[in-house]
VEXDRENMAR-731772 format. One record per residue (C-alpha): x, z, y negated. Coordinates in nm, 4 decimals. Each point is the difference from the previous one (the first is absolute). Example, Ala and Ser with C-alpha at 12.3 -4.5 7.8 and 13.67 -1.06 7.14 Angstrom:
// VEXDRENMAR-731772
REC|1.2300|0.7800|0.4500
REC|0.1370|-0.0660|-0.3440
This chain:
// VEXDRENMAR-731772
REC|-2.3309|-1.4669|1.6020
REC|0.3340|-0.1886|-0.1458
REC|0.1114|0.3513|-0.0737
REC|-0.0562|0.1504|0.3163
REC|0.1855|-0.2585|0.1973
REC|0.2800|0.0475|-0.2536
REC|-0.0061|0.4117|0.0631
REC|0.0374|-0.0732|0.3628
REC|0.3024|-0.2322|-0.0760
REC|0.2062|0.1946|-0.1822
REC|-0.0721|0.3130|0.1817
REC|0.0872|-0.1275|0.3010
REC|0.3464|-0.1527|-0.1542
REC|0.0704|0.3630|-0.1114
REC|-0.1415|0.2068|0.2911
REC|0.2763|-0.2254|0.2064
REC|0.2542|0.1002|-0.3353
REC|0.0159|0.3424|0.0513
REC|0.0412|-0.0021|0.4367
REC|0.3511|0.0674|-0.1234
REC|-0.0381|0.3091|-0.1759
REC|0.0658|0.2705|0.2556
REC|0.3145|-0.1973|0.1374
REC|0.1624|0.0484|-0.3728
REC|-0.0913|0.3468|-0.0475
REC|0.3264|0.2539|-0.1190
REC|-0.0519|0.3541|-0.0537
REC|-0.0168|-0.0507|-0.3894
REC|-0.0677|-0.3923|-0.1331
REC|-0.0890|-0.1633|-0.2820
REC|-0.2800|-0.2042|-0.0130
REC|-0.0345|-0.3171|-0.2359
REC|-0.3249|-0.1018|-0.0032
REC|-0.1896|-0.2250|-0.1864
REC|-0.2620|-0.3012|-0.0103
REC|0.1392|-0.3632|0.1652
REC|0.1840|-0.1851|-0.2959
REC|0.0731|0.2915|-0.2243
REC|0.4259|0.0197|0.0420
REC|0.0043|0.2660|0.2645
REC|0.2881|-0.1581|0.1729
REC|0.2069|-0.0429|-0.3267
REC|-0.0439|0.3489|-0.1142
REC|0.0148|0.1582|0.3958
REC|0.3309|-0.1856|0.0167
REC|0.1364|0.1786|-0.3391
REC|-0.1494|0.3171|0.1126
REC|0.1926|-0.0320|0.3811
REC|0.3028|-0.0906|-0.1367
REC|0.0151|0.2597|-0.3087
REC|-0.0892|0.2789|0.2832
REC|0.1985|-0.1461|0.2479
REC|-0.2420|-0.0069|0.2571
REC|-0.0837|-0.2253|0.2683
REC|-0.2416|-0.2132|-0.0597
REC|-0.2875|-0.1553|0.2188
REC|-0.3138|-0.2304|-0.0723
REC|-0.3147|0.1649|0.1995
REC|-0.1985|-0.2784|0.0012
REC|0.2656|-0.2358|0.1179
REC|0.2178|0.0355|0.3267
REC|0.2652|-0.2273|-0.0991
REC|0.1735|-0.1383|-0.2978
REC|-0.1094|-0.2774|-0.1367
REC|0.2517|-0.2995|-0.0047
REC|0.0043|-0.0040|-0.4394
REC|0.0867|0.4124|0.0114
REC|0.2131|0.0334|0.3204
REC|0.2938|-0.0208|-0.2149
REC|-0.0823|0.3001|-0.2111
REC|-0.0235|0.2239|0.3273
REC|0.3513|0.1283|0.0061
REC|-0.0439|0.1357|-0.3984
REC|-0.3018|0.1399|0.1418
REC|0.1632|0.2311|0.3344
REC|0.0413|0.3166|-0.2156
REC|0.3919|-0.0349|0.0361
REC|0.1483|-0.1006|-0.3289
REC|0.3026|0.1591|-0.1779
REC|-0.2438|0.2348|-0.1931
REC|-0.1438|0.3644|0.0908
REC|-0.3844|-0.0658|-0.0549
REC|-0.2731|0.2539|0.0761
REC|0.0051|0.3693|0.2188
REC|-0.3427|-0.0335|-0.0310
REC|-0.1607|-0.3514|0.1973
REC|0.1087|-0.1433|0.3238
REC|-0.1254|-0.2988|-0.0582
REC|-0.2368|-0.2153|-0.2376
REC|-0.2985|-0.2310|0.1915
REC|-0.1674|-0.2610|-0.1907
REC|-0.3224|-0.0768|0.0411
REC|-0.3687|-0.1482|-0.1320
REC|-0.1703|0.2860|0.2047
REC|-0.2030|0.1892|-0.1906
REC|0.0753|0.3703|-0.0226
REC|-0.2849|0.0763|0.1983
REC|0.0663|-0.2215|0.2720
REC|0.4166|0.1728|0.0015
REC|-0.0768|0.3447|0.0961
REC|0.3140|0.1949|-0.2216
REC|0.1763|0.2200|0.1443
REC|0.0522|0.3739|-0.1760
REC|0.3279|-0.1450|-0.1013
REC|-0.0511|-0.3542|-0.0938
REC|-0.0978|-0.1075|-0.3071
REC|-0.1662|-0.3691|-0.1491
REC|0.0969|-0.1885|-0.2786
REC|-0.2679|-0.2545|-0.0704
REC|0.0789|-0.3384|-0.1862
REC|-0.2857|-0.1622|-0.1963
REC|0.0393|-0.3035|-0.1844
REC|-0.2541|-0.1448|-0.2730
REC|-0.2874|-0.0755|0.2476
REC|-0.0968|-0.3512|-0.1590
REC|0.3571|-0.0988|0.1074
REC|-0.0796|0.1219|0.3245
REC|-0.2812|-0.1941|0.0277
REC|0.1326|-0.3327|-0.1487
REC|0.3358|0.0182|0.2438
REC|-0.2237|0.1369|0.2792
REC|-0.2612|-0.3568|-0.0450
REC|0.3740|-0.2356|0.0189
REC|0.1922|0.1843|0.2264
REC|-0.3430|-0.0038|0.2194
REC|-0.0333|-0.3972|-0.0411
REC|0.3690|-0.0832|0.0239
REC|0.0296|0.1682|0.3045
REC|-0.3004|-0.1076|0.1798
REC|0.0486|-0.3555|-0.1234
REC|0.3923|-0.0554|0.1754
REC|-0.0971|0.2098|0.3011
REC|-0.0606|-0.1564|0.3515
REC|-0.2778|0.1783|0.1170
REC|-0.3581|0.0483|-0.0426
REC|0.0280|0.1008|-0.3729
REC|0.1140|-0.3072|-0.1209
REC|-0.2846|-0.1558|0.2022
REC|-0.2650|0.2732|-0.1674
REC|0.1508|-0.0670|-0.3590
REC|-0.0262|-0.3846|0.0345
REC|-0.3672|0.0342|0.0839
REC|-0.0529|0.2970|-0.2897
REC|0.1363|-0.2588|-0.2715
REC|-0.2304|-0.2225|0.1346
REC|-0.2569|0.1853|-0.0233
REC|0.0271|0.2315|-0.3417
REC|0.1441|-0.1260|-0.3231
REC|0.3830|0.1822|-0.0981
REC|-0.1653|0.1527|-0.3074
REC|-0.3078|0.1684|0.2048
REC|0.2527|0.0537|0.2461
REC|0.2384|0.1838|-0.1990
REC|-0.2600|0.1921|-0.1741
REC|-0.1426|0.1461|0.2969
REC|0.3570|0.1201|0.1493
REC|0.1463|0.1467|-0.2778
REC|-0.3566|0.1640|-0.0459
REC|0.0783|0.1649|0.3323
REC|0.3596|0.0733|-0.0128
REC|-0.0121|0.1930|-0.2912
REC|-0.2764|0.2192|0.1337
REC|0.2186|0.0830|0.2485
REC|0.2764|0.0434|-0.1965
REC|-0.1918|0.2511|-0.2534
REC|-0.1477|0.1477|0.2932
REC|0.3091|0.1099|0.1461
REC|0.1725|0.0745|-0.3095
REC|-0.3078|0.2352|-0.0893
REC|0.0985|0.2059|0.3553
REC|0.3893|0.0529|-0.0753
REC|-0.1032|0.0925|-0.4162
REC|-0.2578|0.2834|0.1557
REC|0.2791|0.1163|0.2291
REC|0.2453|0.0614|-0.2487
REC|0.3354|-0.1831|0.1413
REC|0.2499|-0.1412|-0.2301
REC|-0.0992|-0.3094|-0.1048
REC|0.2423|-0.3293|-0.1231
REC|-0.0924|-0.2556|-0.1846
REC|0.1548|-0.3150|0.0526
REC|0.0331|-0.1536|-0.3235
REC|0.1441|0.3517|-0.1501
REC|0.2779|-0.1313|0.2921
REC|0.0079|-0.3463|-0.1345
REC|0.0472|0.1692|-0.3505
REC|0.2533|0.2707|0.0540
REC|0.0739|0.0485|0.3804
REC|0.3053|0.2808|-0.1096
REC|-0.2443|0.2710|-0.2074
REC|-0.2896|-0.1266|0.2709
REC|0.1813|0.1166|0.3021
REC|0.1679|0.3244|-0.1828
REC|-0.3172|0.0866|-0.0780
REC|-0.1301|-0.0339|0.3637
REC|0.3391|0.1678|0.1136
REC|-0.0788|0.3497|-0.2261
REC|-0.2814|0.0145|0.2372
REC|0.0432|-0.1050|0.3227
REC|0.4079|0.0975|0.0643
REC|0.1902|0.0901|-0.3607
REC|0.3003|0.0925|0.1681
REC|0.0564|-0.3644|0.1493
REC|-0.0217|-0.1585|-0.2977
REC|0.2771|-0.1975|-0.1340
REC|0.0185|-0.2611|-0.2700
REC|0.2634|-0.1600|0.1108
REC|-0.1406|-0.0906|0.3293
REC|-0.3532|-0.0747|-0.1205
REC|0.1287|-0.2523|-0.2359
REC|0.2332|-0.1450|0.3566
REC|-0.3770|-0.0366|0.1351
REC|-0.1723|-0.0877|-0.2240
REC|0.2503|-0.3151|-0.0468
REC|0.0709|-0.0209|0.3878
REC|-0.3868|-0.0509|0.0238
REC|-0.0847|-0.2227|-0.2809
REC|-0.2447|-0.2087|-0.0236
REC|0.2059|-0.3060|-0.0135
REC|0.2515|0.0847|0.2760
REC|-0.2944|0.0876|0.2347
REC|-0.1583|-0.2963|-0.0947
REC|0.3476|-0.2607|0.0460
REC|0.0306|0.2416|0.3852
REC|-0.3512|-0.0932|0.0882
REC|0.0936|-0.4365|-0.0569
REC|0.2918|0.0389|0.1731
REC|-0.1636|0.1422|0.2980
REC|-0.1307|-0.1923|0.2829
REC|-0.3691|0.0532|-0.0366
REC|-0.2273|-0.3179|-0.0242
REC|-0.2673|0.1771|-0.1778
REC|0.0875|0.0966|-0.3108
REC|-0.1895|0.1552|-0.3244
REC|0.0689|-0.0741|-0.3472
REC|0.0635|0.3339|-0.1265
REC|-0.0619|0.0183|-0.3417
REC|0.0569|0.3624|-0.0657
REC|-0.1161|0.0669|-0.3324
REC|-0.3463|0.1703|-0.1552
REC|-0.3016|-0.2056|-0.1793
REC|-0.0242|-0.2899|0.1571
REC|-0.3232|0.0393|0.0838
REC|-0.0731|-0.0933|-0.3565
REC|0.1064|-0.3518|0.1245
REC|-0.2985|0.0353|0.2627
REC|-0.2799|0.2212|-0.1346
REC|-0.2809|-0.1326|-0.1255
REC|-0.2168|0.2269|-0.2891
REC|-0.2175|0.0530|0.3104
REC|0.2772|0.1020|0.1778
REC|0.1244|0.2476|-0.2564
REC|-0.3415|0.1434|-0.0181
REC|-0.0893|0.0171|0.3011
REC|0.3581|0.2312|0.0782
REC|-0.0509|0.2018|-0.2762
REC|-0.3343|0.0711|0.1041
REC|0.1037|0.0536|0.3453
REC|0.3334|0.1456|-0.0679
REC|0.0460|0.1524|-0.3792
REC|-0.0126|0.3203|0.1097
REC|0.2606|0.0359|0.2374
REC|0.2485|-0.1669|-0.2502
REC|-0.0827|0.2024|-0.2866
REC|0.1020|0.2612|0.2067
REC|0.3460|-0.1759|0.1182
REC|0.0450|-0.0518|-0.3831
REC|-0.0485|-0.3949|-0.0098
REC|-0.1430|-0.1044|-0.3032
């Protein structure tokens, strides 16, 4: 029943995501898809700027006030050539399925250690609801009321990270090129030329990659974001295994029991 309601949730938040997919189609994009939490603006920004391609966010209308000020990096109008080959690159957390590609678009889809998903997915969930003005704050007073923060936890990171190997399962069977996050975290240069000898070799260039890769950095993204005028703000942390802060053995079973397959095959240990 619990899970039920929550498929209904989250299906509606991303049926009303992807209403802005055929107002952002090109004749040839690139697609950057890739579970809720997993980096796919980070790397869809390097990828953008590297290409030189506009950029838009499907399943957002607007900038949000902590990333308005990396729009103008992100027109496709800097001093460097950048592809012949994509008009554009539109982020997303569609699913492939749910995109429809064109015969001359192509998807990149970002996965990122899926008990990190589900750890950030449980706090980013909570943090949100809890400084919100609306009904969820409401709902997630009486919820703590109700169920304990260790059953509660339990039972959401059970279901995000079905999801999450779910998905991930579709996009493997499919064949597109798959990044892994913490490769990015670990060597973002050899990462994205390795992407690049794929999707566009001829727009690659070091020199630019490594301007992105420190235009977008973690840290400057992160000092943008405080200096912005949102209210609601979350505490981006960025890095991989901190679930191992959270995770009970329980936990950790339970995942790989749910979930060992589909990271065997990403190449997590």
């Amino acid at each position: 029943m619990v899970n039920r309601l929550l498929d209904a949730f989250f299906n509606r938040i991303r049926e009303f995501q992807m209403l802005g997919l055929e107002h952002n189609r090109g004749e040839k994009n690139l697609f950057v898809s890739g579970y809720p939490i997993s980096g796919n603006s980070w790397i869809a920004y390097l990828l953008a700027y590297i290409l030189n391609c506009k950029y838009h966010d499907i399943d957002h209308v607007e900038w949000s006030p902590q990333r308005i000020s990396l729009k103008e990096s992100l027109s496709g109008t800097n001093d460097h050539d950048g592809s012949q080959i994509f008009d554009r690159v539109l982020k997303t957390h569609g699913c492939a399925s749910a995109i429809n590609l064109g015969p001359n678009d192509r998807l990149v889809y970002n996965v990122r250690d899926g008990r990190d998903v589900a750890n950030s997915f449980y706090h980013r969930v909570e943090k949100v609801w809890a400084n919100s003005n609306n009904w969820k704050r409401k709902l997630l007073y009486k919820v703590s009321r109700v169920i304990p923060i260790r059953f509660r936890y339990s039972m959401l990171i059970g279901y995000f990270s079905r999801l999450w190997a779910k998905e991930v399962q579709v996009h493997l069977d499919a064949g597109f090129l798959i990044i892994r996050y913490e490769d990015m975290l670990v060597d973002p240069l050899e990462t994205l030329k390795t992407a690049f000898a794929e999707l566009d070799p001829d727009a690659w260039d070091e020199s630019v990659a490594q301007k992105a890769i420190d235009l977008f950095s973690f840290g400057k993204m992160k000092k943008s974001a405080a200096e912005s005028s949102a209210t609601v703000k979350t505490d981006r942390v960025g890095g991989s295994g901190d679930w191992q802060n959270y995770f009970s053995p329980s936990d950790k079973k339970r995942f790989d029991t749910n979930c060992g397959d589909v990271m065997c095959a990403l190449g997590y240990d």
